[in-house]
Phi, psi and omega in degrees: 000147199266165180272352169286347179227031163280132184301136166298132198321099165323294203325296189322291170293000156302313177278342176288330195292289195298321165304286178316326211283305180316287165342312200275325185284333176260339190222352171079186177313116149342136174272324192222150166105344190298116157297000196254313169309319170283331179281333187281315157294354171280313161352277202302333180265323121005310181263346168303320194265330194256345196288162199175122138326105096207155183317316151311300162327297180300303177313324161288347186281324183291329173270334166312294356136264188309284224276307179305331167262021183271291197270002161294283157345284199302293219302332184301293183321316186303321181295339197271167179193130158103183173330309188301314182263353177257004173284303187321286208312319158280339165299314193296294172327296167306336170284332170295299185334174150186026199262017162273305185293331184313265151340304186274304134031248197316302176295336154296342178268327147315352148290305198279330182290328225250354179254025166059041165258059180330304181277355164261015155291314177272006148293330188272330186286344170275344161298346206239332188221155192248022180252168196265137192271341185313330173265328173326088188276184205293315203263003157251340159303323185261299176321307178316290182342305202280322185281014161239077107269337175314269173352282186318305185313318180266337162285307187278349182232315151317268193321325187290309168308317171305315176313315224254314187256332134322320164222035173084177181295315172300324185286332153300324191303308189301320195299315206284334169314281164313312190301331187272338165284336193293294181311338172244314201266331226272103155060015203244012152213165202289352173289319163254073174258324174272331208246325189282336210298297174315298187287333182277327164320314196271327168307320210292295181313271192324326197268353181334268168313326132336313192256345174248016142276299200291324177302312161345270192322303203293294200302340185265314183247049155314297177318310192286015169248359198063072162226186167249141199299320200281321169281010166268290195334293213301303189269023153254328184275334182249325188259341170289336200281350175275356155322105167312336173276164178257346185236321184269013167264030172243325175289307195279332176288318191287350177262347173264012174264326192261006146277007213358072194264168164214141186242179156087152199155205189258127110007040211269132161245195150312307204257003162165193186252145191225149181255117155272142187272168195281172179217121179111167165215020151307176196271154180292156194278167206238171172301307185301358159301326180286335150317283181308304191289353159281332191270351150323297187296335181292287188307318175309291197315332188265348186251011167268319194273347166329303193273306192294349156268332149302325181289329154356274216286337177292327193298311181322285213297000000 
């Protein structure tokens, strides 16, 4: 094995964890300058040039793509040495993260619902959700609100950390890749119904594990949210499992259980309307719900990066 693509030390990647996780919790997404951002216009011009009905071709774009900042990554590490490399290495991390940006998101639309400002809540609502908002009254806002902070924690705060002590510094950098393409291409209009197919896969497969560690975490710290341990479990394993997603009805069912909440309904998107089945046997979400699913999404987050820099540094030893 070459040394650009010997998996990287746990200590090392032990120590990023915990540095970005800090980073994103004190100061949040770059205001300018996002590496995520960037990957995303070379994407959006790549696909402007490469699309073609078909699966292949999207796979190919996708592994092109997932793997060039897979090995962009390991070579920068490689290249790197000292102080110089463990500064990258929590930067690459921290770049993943977005569960700061998260947070002030939902409490800003929970400011503007709770001050009877319908329309700057749905101005505000495309930052944090991806259903079309234009229709949204106060009480589908805040259900929207709390299932993408469910969603989010584990795609933006899990799945990265996880990633990051399991497969290194290259496998995160590659998960956040993938996961941004699966958000512009993945299946979600008849133009990537085909070209997208590969990149919704590959979210699917990487948030696999991810999304049922967060359901966990929300279910042991259900009490501290007034909820019950047994109505997370029950609506993230028997009513999550009626999803359409393979990841997000196990996450959005343990917070609606364990805020004891009921979720899920009709659906409006660009590309069409869509029913989610319900989750929870709770009260519909109310605006004061949303301050509990952050602080639900804090206790995931901070007890992920707990275990996944333990988990680092154990793999090192």
């Amino acid at each position: 094995m070459s040394a650009l693509m010997r998996p990287t030390a746990g200590g090392g990647i032990g120590t990023a964890i915990a540095a970005g996780w800090l980073a994103d919790q004190f100061v949040g997404d770059p205001a300018r300058f996002h590496p995520v951002a960037g990957f995303g216009r070379i994407a959006a011009t790549l696909e402007r040039h490469a699309w073609r009905p078909s699966r292949a071709v999207g796979a190919l774009y996708a592994a092109a793509l997932v793997g060039g900042v897979a090995a962009a990554t390991a070579w920068t590490d490689h290249a790197l040495a000292g102080r110089t490399r463990t500064g990258f290495r929590a930067l690459v991390v921290w770049a993943t993260l977005g569960g700061r940006s998260l947070e002030r998101a939902a409490l800003a639309l929970a400011e503007a619902v709770e001050a009877g400002e319908i329309e700057r809540a749905r101005a505000l609502a495309p930052t944090l959700v991806g259903r079309d908002p234009s229709g949204l009254d106060a009480a589908e806002l805040c259900r929207a609100a709390v299932e993408s902070v469910a969603e989010n924690t584990s795609d933006a705060v899990v799945a990265p950390l996880l990633c990051a002590a399991l497969l290194g510094l290259p496998g995160v950098a590659a998960y956040r890749a993938a996961n941004t393409l699966d958000a512009m291409v993945g299946q979600r209009s008849e133009r990537h119904h085909s070209f997208g197919w590969a990149a919704a896969r590959l979210d699917d497969l990487a948030n696999w594990p991810a999304a049922r560690t967060s359901a966990l975490l929300a279910i042991a710290w259900a009490p501290l949210v007034g909820g019950s341990r047994a109505a997370a479990w029950r609506a993230a394993w028997q009513d999550g499992a009626a999803h359409p997603s393979p990841n997000a009805g196990r996450v959005e069912g343990a917070f609606a259980g364990a805020l004891s909440l009921r979720l899920g309904g009709l659906n409006r998107y660009p590309h069409g309307t869509e029913r989610r089945p319900t989750l929870g046997n709770g009260t519909a979400p109310a605006v004061g719900d949303l301050a509990r699913a952050v602080r639900l999404a804090r206790h995931v987050g901070a007890s992920s990066a707990v275990l996944c820099a333990a988990l680092a540094w154990g793999v090192r030893r």
